[in-house]
Structures are given as C-alpha cells and as structure tokens.
Residue, then its C-alpha position, 0 to 999 in steps of 0.5 A: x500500500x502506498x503512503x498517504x501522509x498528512x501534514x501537521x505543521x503549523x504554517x501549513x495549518x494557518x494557510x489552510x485555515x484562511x483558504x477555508x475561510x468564505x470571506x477570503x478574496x480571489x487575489x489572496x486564495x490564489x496567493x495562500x493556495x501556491x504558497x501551501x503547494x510550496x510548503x507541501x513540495x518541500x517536506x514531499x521531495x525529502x526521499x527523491x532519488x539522487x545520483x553523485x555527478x562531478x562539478x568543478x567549483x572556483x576552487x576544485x573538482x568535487x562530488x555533488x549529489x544531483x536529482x536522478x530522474x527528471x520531476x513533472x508536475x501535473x494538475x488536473x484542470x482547473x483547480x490544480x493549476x492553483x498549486x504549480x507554481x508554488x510547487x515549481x517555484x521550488x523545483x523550477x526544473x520541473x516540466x508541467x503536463x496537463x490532464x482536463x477532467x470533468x465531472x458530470x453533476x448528475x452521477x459525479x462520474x469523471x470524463x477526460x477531455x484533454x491530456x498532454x504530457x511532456x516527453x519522457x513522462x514514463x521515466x519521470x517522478x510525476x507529482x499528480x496535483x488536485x487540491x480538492x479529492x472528493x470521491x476519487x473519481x477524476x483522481x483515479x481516472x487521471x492516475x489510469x491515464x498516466x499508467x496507459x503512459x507507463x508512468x510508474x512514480x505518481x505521487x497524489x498532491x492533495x489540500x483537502x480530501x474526504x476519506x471515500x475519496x481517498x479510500x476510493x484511490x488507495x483500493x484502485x491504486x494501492x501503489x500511488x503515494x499520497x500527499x494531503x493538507x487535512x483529511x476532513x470529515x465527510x461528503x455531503x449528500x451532493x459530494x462536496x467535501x465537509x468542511x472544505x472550502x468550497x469549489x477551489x476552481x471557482x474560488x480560484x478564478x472568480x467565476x462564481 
C-alpha cells in the first residue's frame, strides 16, 4: 500500500485555515493556495532519488549529489493549476503536463477531455496535483491515464480530501503515494467535501 501522509505543521495549518475561510478574496486564495503547494513540495521531495555527478567549483573538482530522474508536475484542470507554481517555484526544473477532467453533476462520474504530457513522462517522478479529492473519481481516472503512459512514480498532491475519496484511490491504486493538507470529515449528500472550502476552481478564478 502506498503512503498517504498528512501534514501537521503549523504554517501549513494557518494557510489552510484562511483558504477555508468564505470571506477570503480571489487575489489572496490564489496567493495562500501556491504558497501551501510550496510548503507541501518541500517536506514531499525529502526521499527523491539522487545520483553523485562531478562539478568543478572556483576552487576544485568535487562530488555533488544531483536529482536522478527528471520531476513533472501535473494538475488536473482547473483547480490544480492553483498549486504549480508554488510547487515549481521550488523545483523550477520541473516540466508541467496537463490532464482536463470533468465531472458530470448528475452521477459525479469523471470524463477526460484533454491530456498532454511532456516527453519522457514514463521515466519521470510525476507529482499528480488536485487540491480538492472528493470521491476519487477524476483522481483515479487521471492516475489510469498516466499508467496507459507507463508512468510508474505518481505521487497524489492533495489540500483537502474526504476519506471515500481517498479510500476510493488507495483500493484502485494501492501503489500511488499520497500527499494531503487535512483529511476532513465527510461528503455531503451532493459530494462536496465537509468542511472544505468550497469549489477551489471557482474560488480560484472568480467565476462564481
């Protein structure tokens, strides 16, 4: 069974306390949102493969320890935009691919709509960003894509999920390593996680 971790430190708690909050405004959700996809980049790179390569400083050659496999980040349109650059701005020598799902508001079932990945994905760590898990259903169909690529290091970046969701992800794919905020409480009758934060995708670009 893959990890699933969730990060108990306080700066981490206070950003996501204000994303939670209703009267936060667009400019600062946005803002608080990159800087906890920042904050959770940092603790979630600490076991990434290193290889030794030889550099020469001003003073001599020496043994440095470099990153073994290329990183690519990977949001599910839309709300996982809201966590590149905070994650890139840390390893901003990650390429970034793009996975469009969306979810039908009747049976909640995911469909694909557009997929494009960078050039040597299957050989690459992929960091499979979505701040909001709730049934699992875009997540795990996303993961499904990725695998038809024959990636195979895909760590889930989550902010808030519900536990079905997560329970949902980790029985399809016990292999995928998982990265949250908070784990909170619930669904709701209308799969909306409690007490989230509401539509991160809506908040996040204005458009309701």
């Amino acid at each position: 069974m893959g990890k699933l971790v969730i990060y108990k430190h306080p700066l981490i708690d206070h950003k996501l306390s204000i994303i939670r909050d209703k009267h936060t405004g667009m400019k600062d959700f946005k803002a608080v949102l990159n800087e906890i996809g920042g904050l959770m980049a940092y603790e979630m790179t600490r076991d990434l493969p290193q290889k030794d390569a030889m550099i020469e400083t001003p003073i001599c050659e020496t043994k440095v320890k470099v990153l073994a496999k290329e990183i690519v980040i990977v949001p599910i349109l839309r709300a996982g935009i809201g966590m590149v650059d905070g994650i890139s701005s840390l390893i901003p020598t990650a390429k970034v691919g793009h996975i469009g799902l969306y979810r039908d508001e009747k049976t909640l079932e995911a469909h694909e709509y557009y997929a494009k990945f960078p050039k040597g994905v299957e050989d690459s760590i992929v960091l499979l960003v979505d701040p909001m898990i709730a049934t699992g259903g875009s997540v795990m169909m996303a993961i499904d894509a990725l695998k038809k690529r024959k990636v195979k290091d895909i760590r889930l970046v989550g902010l808030v999920a519900a536990p079905e969701g997560i329970k949902a992800i980790q029985d399809a794919h016990p292999d995928v390593d998982i990265y949250l905020a908070a784990l909170d409480e619930k669904l709701n009758e209308v799969g909306y996680i409690v007490p989230g934060l509401g539509d991160c995708g809506d908040r996040l670009f204005g458009t309701k």
